[in-house]
C-alpha positions as CSV (number, residue, x, y, z in Angstrom):
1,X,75.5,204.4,86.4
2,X,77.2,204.6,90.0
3,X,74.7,205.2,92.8
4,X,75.3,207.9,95.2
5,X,72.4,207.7,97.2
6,X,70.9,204.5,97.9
7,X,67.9,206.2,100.0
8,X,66.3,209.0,99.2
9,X,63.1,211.3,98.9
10,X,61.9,214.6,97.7
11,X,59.0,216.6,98.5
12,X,56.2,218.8,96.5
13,X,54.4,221.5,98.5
14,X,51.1,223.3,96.8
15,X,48.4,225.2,97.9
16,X,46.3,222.1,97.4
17,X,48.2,219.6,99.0
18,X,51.5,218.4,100.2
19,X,53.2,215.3,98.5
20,X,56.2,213.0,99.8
21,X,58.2,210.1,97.4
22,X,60.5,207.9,99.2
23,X,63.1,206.0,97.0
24,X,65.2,203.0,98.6
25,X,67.5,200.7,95.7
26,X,66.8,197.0,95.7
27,X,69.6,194.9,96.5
28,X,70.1,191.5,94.6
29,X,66.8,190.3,93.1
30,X,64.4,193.2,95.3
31,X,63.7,195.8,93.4
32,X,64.0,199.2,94.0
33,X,60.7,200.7,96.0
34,X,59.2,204.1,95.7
35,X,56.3,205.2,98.4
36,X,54.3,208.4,97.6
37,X,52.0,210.2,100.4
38,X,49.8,213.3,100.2
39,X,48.3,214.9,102.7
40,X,45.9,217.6,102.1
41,X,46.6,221.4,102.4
42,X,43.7,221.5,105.4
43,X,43.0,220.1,108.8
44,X,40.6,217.9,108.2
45,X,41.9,216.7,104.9
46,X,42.4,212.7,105.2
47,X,46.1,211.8,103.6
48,X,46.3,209.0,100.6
């Protein structure tokens, strides 16, 4: 399959919390990393 995006990232917005995936292809031997983040839906909600 031909990739068209070598980078990218989506986002999921609730009423709970907020979530954020980053996708960036491997090249060669690396492979291909994903990074997830939530934050919480209030102030003083820590992000994991």
């Amino acid at each position: 399959m031909e990739v068209m995006h070598p980078r990218c990232a989506g986002i999921d917005i609730s009423k709970k919390d907020a979530k954020v995936c980053v996708r960036v292809q491997g090249r060669g031997a690396r492979a291909t990393a994903s990074t997830v983040t939530t934050w919480g839906a209030m102030t003083g909600q820590n992000w994991t």
